[in-house]
C-alpha positions, -999 to +999 in steps of 0.1 A: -130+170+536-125+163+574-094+179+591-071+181+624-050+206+634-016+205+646-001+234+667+035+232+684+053+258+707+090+255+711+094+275+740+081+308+757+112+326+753+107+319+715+101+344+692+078+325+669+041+322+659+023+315+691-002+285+695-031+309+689-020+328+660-012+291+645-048+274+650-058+314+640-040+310+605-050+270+602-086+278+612-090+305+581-071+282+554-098+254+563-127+281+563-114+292+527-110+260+515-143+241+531-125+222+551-143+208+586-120+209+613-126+176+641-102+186+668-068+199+679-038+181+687-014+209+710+026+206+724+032+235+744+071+242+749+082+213+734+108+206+707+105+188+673+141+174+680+120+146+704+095+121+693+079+125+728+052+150+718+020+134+740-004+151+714+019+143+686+019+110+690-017+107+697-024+124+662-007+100+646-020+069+664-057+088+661-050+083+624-057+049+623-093+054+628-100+067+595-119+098+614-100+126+593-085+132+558-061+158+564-038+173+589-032+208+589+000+226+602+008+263+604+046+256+587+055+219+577+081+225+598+058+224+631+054+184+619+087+174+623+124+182+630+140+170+597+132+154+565+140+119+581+117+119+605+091+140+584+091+114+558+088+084+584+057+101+601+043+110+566+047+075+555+025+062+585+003+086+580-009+076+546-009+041+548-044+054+565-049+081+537-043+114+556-022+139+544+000+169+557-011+202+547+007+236+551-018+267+557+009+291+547+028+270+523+012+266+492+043+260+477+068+245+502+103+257+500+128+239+491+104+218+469+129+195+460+130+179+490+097+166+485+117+143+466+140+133+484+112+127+509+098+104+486+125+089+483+133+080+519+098+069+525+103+041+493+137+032+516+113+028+545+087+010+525+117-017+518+132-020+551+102-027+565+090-050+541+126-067+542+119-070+576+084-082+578+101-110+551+121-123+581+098-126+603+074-143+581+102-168+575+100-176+615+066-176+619+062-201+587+083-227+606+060-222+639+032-226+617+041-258+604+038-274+637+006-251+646+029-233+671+017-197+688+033-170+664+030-145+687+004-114+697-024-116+723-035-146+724-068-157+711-099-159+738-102-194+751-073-205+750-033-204+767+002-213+758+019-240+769+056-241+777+062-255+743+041-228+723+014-247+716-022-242+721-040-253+748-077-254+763-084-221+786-104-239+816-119-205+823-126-194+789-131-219+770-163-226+784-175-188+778-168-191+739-190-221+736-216-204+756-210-169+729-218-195+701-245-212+719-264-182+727-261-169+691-275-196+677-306-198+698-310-162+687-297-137+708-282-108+690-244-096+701-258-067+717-276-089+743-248-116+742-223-087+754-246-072+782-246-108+794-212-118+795-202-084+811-224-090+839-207-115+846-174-099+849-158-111+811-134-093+799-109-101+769-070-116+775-059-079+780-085-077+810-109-049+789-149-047+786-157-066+757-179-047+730-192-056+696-157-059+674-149-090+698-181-106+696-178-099+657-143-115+656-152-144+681-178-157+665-160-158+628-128-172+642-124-205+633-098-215+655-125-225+680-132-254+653-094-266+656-083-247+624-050-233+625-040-211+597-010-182+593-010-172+555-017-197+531-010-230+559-044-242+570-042-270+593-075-288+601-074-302+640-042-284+645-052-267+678-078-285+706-115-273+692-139-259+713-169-256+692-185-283+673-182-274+634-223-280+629-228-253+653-201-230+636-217-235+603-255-227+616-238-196+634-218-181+606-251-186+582-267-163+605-238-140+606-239-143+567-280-133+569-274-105+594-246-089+577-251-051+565-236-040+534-199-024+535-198+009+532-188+024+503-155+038+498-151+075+499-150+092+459-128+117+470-101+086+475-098+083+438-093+123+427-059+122+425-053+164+423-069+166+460-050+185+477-028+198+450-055+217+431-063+256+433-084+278+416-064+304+399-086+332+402-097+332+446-066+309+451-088+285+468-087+248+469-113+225+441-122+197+458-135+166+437-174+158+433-197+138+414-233+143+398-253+122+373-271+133+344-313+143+346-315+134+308-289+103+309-284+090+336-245+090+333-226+096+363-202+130+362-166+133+381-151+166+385-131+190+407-151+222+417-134+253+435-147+252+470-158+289+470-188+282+444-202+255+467-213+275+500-203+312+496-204+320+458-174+338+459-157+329+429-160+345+395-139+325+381-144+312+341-137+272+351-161+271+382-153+232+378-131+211+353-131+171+347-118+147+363-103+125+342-090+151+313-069+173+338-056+143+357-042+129+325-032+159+316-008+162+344+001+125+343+014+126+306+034+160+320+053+145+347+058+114+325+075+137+298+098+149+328+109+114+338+115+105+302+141+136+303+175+128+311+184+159+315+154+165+342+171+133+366+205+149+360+194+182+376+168+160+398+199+135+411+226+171+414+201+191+433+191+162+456+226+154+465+230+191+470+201+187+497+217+159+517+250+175+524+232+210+533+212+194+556+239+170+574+256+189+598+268+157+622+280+137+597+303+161+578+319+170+618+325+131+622+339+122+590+362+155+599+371+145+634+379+111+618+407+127+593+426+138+621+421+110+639+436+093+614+462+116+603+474+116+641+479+075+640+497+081+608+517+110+621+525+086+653+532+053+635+557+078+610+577+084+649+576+049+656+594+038+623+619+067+628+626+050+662+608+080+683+592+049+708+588+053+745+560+048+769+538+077+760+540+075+722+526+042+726+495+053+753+487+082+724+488+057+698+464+034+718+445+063+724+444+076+693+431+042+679+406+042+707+397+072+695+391+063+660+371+032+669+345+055+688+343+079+658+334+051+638+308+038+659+292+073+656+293+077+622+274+037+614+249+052+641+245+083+625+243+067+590+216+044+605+196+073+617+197+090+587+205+066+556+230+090+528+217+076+493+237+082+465+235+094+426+230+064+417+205+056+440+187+086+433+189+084+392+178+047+396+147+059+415+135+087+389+136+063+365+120+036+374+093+056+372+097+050+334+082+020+339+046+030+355+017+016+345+000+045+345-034+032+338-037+021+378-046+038+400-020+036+426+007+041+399-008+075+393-008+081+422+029+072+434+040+096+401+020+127+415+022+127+450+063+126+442+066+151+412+038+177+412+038+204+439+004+220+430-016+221+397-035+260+394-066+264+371-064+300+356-094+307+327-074+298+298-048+273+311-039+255+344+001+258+356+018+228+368+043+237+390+066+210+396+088+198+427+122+214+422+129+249+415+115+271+384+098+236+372+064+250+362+044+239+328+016+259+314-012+235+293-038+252+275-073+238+280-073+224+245-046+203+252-063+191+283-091+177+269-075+159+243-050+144+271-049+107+273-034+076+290-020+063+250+008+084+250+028+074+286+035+045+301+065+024+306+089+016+272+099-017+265+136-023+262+129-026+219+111+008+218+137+032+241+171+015+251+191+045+252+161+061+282+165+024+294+202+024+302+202+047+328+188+021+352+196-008+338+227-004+342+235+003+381+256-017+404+239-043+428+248-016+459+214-004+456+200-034+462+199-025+501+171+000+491+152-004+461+160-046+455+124-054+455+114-029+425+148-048+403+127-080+401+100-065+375+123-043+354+115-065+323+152-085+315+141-112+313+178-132+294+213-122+292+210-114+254+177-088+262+204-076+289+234-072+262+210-058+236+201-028+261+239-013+257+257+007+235+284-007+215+311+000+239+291-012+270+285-044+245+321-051+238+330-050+274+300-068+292+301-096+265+338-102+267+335-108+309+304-127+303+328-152+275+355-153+299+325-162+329+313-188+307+345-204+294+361-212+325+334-213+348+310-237+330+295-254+360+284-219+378+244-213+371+242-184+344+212-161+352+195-130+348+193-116+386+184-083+397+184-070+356+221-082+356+241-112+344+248-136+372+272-167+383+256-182+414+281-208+433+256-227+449+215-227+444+208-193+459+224-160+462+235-163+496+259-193+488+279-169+469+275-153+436+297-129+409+277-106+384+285-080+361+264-046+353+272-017+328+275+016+338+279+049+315+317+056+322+325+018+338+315-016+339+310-031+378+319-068+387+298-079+418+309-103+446+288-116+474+318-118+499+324-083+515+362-089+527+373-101+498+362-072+478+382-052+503+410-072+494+408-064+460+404-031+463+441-028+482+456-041+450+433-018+423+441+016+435+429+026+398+392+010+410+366+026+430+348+003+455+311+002+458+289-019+477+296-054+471+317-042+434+340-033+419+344-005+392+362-006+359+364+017+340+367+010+303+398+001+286+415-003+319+424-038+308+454-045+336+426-039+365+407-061+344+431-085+346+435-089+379+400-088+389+394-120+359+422-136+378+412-132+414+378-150+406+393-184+410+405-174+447+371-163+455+353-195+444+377-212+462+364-195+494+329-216+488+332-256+483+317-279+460+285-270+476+287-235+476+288-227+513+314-208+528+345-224+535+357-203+566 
């Protein structure tokens, strides 16, 4: 395992661990645990509270190279100032499969924050993907006229005024000599010599090496193929090389071409990291062998200290692969399936978030008074207390209160509050997993388990939130298998099933993508999932939907009954979802909900709903009746009237 090492230094009046004593501490958890370190990445005097950490930022951008597995940090919090940002940098960091390791943290404190980390980085995962969605929606309508999307432009070519793509008189004639030379047999190595003799250098103005003449000569652009996704456009940009010599080139690219390199075993032993030996407390690393008599290829994790120094006496020098993994699979799955486990999970995680918001709470404060000194001023003004400067404190006052607002969106943007529900709905989607892939596994361990120990008669599981540890004998690790987990199926556990079935369509913001393959497929599979009281109210809104409504389209969407106005979402929609204590009734219009909500003061407002709670027939009622003034909002069409 190949590592970095991170050191940071708030300041020298500090007293704290200094950079030496850090890499000193790092340096001997990476010697215990056979771990090569590759460099050091050093901020002297500077705080986590900024993202401008020179050798911080260089870590994280060195990632990218696939050169190291691991980074190591004295304290987790030398990586980063808060959860926010930890989980944002974290999330970067293993989309190139490096992970953050504490040399004095074994167990981090706090563990349940792990989860909420995991948490946050699935929000990320979302918003980024929502936004990637949006921009792939632009750069489809530029690719349908073979317009320039964007990026450095490709070698040989420039951009007109009109974004298309148009012959590079200096360049173009380089590329066709790059293919030219090729085919008569030069190699890239000699091509590249040549062309930087001659001063060439790519669109950014660098030398060019061996990955350009790679990606040059298989671009097929310079045949006059256009292509973004799955549009291909034959002759949609000018050509610059003929396609007869394209195709003799790329067969000699084909005949020249080395064999990948094979992906790293220890990518696929899932415990790395998370696995100690119980008896020298170091780490076991996973490893392979094959069989002298059979040939059969062996996967297993070994404790470090039997490898190179011998160290270890302990009974389980190595353990299986597979057994232990599943072992701790079908554990963490038995903890999902509890509901008592994502009551405690969703309480102590809430708990979390409001510990660790200290600007928000101050807002929201300052905002009370703010608002309690317009009230207190407008109370003056209808006692007929009026004169110039009761009307320059009210204006300030509202002033005021516009500002604090400001600061808390901003501050809610920064760091995005997620609620019970959000949080319940997470844990137990996890229901769901297909545990059998690989990535699935994964996803469950890296956000659950906090280390697994191997002790000679049992391992300990120690799970992330307090006092969750599970001892498993070794007899019931090798009998563990895959059979026994896995995600029910609405006929098998409804009542596990309603938990997240169930939620309002104000977590949509943050985990929509994941509602799409929850299983309802009809309304009756939907119905069927409730209890009897979530069934007599849900089917009684859906009969009153359907009755009077008859030419709205009636859908499953997002796991809930919908009523769409128009042909998509966006043209206006009602829905209706079941909660434990409530039923919700969903509108796409924002304002209008707010409306409502002035005239239910019995009816907590979420996101885009409504709540209801059950046998609250008068707010019931009202909100049946208000439906027609909604749809009359949207016309015929179902686009927005206003």
């Amino acid at each position: 395992m190949k590592a970095v090492i991170y050191a940071r230094y708030s300041s020298d009046n500090q007293r704290e661990e200094s950079i030496e004593g850090q890499l000193r501490e790092c340096t001997a958890y990476c010697v215990k645990n056979d771990i090569t370190i590759l460099r050091t990445y050093i901020d002297r005097a500077l705080s986590a509270k900024t993202d401008n950490r020179p050798d911080f930022q260089r870590m994280v951008k060195d990632s990218a190279k696939g050169l190291f597995d691991v980074v190591i940090v004295w304290k987790l919090d030398r990586f980063a100032r808060n959860r926010y940002d930890s989980a944002h940098y974290k999330a970067q960091l293993r989309k190139y499969g490096v992970k953050v390791l504490s040399a004095t943290e074994n167990i981090s404190e706090g563990p349940e924050g792990i989860i909420l980390e995991s948490m946050l980085e699935g929000m990320a995962e979302y918003y980024s993907a929502e936004l990637s969605e949006k921009v792939i929606r632009g750069h489809t309508e530029n690719a349908l006229k073979c317009k320039y999307n964007g990026g450095t432009p490709t070698f040989g070519y420039v951009i007109d005024k009109d974004m298309q793509y148009q012959l590079d008189p200096r360049t173009a004639p380089v590329v066709l000599e790059i293919f030219t030379r090729y085919d008569q047999g030069a190699t890239m190595k000699e091509i590249m010599e040549e062309m930087r003799q001659k001063g060439v250098t790519t669109v950014r103005g660098k030398k060019i090496d061996l990955n350009f003449m790679a990606r040059l000569l298989k671009n097929r652009k310079y045949i006059g193929e256009y292509s973004y996704r799955e549009i291909v456009t034959p002759g949609g940009i000018p050509a610059i090389v003929p396609q007869d010599l394209f195709d003799r080139v790329q067969k000699r690219l084909a005949a020249n071409r080395k064999a990948p390199a094979r992906h790293k075993a220890e990518d696929d032993y899932l415990l790395t990291t998370k696995l100690f030996c119980g008896t020298c407390g170091a780490m076991m690393v996973g490893e392979s062998g094959t069989s002298a008599s059979k040939g059969r290829k062996y996967h297993y994790y070994r404790c470090v200290n039997t490898k190179k120094q011998k160290s270890c006496n302990a009974k389980h020098k190595s353990i299986r692969k597979t057994p232990i993994e599943n072992a701790v699979v079908n554990a963490v799955m038995a903890k999902v399936m509890d509901d008592n486990f994502v009551e405690y999970i969703a309480d102590t995680v809430m708990d979390i978030q409001t510990r660790e918001s200290s600007v928000l709470p101050a807002l929201r404060h300052q905002l009370e008074e703010t608002e309690r000194g317009i009230t207190n001023m407008l109370n003056a003004i209808q006692m007929g207390v009026i004169n110039a400067s009761t009307k320059q404190r009210l204006d300030e006052l509202e002033d005021r209160k516009a500002d604090i607002e400001l600061q808390i969106i901003q501050e809610e943007m920064k760091h995005p509050m997620l609620t019970r529900e959000d949080v319940t709905y997470w844990i137990c989607r996890f229901r769901t997993l297909d545990v059998s892939k690989l990535e699935e596994r994964r996803r469950l361990i890296d956000s659950f388990v906090n280390s697994v120990t191997v002790f000679d008669d049992y391992i300990l599981i120690t799970f992330n939130y307090k006092e969750g540890e599970e001892r498993l004998d070794f007899t019931d690790i090798e009998s563990s298998d895959l059979q026994s987990v896995g995600g029910p199926t609405l006929s098998e556990k409804p009542s596990e099933m309603a938990v997240f079935l169930h939620l309002s369509l104000n977590f949509i913001g943050i985990y929509g993508p994941w509602r799409y393959n929850m299983g309802v497929a009809s309304v009756s599979e939907y119905v069927a999932s409730l209890n009897e009281e979530q069934q007599r109210h849900t089917c009684a809104f859906i009969e009153f939907m359907n009755a009077e409504y008859p030419q709205l389209t009636n859908k499953i969407s997002f796991s809930m009954p919908m009523w769409l106005v128009g042909k998509k979402m966006n043209e206006g929609y009602v829905a209706v979802s079941a909660a434990k204590n409530h039923f919700s009734i969903h509108f796409s219009d924002e304002e209008f909900l707010n409306h409502l909500a002035e005239r239910l003061p019995n009816c907590k407002k979420g996101k885009r709903c409504i709540n209801i709670k059950y046998g609250d027939e008068q707010s019931l009622r009202a909100v049946e009746e208000s439906i027609r003034d909604f749809l009359k909002i949207y016309g015929s069409e179902g686009s927005s009237s206003r």
